[in-house]
VMD Tcl script that draws the C-alpha trace (Angstrom):
set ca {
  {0.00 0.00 0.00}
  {2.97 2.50 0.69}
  {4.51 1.73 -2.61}
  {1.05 2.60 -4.20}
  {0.91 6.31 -2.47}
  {4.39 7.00 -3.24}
  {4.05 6.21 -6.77}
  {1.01 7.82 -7.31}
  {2.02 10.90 -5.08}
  {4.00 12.85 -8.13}
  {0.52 12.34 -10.25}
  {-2.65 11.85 -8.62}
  {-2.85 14.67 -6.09}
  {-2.60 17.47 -8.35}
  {-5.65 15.10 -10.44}
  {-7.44 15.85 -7.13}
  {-7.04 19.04 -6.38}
  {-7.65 20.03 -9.84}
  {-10.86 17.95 -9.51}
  {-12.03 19.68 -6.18}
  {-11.74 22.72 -7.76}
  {-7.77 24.07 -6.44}
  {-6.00 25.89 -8.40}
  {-3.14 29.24 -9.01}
  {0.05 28.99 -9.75}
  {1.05 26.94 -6.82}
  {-0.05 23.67 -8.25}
  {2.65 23.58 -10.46}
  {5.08 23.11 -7.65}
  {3.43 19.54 -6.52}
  {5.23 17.92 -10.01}
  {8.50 17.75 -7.79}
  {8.41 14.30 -7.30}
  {7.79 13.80 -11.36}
  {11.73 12.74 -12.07}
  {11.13 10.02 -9.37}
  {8.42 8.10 -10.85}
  {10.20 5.66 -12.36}
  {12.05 4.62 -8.94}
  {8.61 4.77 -6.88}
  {7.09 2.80 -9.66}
  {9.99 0.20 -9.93}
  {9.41 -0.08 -6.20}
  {5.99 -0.28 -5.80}
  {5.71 -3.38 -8.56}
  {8.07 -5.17 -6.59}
  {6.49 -4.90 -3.43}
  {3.02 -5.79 -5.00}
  {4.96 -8.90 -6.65}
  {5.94 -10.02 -2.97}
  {2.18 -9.22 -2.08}
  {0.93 -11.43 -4.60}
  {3.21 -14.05 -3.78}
  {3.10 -13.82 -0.45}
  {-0.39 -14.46 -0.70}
  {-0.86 -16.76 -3.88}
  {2.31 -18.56 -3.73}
  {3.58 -19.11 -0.58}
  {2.60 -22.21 1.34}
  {0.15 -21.38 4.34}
  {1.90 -22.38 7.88}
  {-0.17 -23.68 10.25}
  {-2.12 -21.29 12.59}
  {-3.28 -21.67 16.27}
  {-6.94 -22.68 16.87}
  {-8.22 -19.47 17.76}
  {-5.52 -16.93 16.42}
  {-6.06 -13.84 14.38}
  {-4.59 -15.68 11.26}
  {-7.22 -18.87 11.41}
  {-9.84 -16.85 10.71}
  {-10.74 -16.45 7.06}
  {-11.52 -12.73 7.46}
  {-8.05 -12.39 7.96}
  {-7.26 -13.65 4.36}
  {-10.16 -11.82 2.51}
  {-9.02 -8.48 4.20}
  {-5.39 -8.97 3.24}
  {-6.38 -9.95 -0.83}
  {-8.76 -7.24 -0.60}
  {-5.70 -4.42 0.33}
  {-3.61 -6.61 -2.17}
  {-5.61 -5.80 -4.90}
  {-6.47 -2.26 -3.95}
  {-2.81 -1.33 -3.86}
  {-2.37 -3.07 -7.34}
  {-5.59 -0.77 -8.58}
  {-3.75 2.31 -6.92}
  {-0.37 1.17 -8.67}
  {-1.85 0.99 -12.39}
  {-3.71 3.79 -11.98}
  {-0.56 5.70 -10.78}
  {1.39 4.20 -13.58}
  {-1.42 5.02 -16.35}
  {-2.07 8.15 -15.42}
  {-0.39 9.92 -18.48}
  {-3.37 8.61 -20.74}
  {-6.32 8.86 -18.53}
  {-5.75 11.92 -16.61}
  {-6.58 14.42 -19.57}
  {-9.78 13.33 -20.24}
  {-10.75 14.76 -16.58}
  {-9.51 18.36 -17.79}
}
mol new
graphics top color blue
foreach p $ca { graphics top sphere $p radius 0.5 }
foreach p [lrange $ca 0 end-1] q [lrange $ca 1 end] { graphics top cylinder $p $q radius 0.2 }
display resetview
């Protein structure tokens, strides 16, 4: 999830404050992170690659009757912010095509 804000950071938040209606001269200062996107994307793909196989992949150890990690919500809750950091990721990392349509 970290790797998705950073590598969205450079791109979306100026998307959002545009959208809500911010904006002067300032705005054009929040593109300081643009030269990085490449690293925070590099990053952020590997870290959802060790998500997915951390989750996917990995064999399941054994769990306690009774612990946190027995309990199936526990697995739905971790997939679930798997794939929302993956959605944050591509949108991050697409954001050059669907971004202009919005202004």
């Amino acid at each position: 999830m970290i790797g998705a804000v950073l590598a969205s950071s450079c791109c979306i938040a100026p998307l959002v404050l545009l959208t809500l209606g911010v904006s002067g001269a300032w705005i054009g200062n929040l593109t300081a992170l643009e030269p990085y996107k490449p690293y925070f994307a590099a990053v952020a793909l590997v870290f959802i690659g060790l998500g997915f196989h951390q989750v996917y992949v990995k064999p399941k150890r054994a769990c306690a009757e009774g612990s946190y990690c027995a309990r199936p919500q526990s697995s739905i809750f971790t997939q679930a912010a798997l794939w929302i950091g993956t959605a944050l990721v591509i949108l991050a990392l697409t954001i050059n095509w669907w971004a202009p349509l919005f202004y």
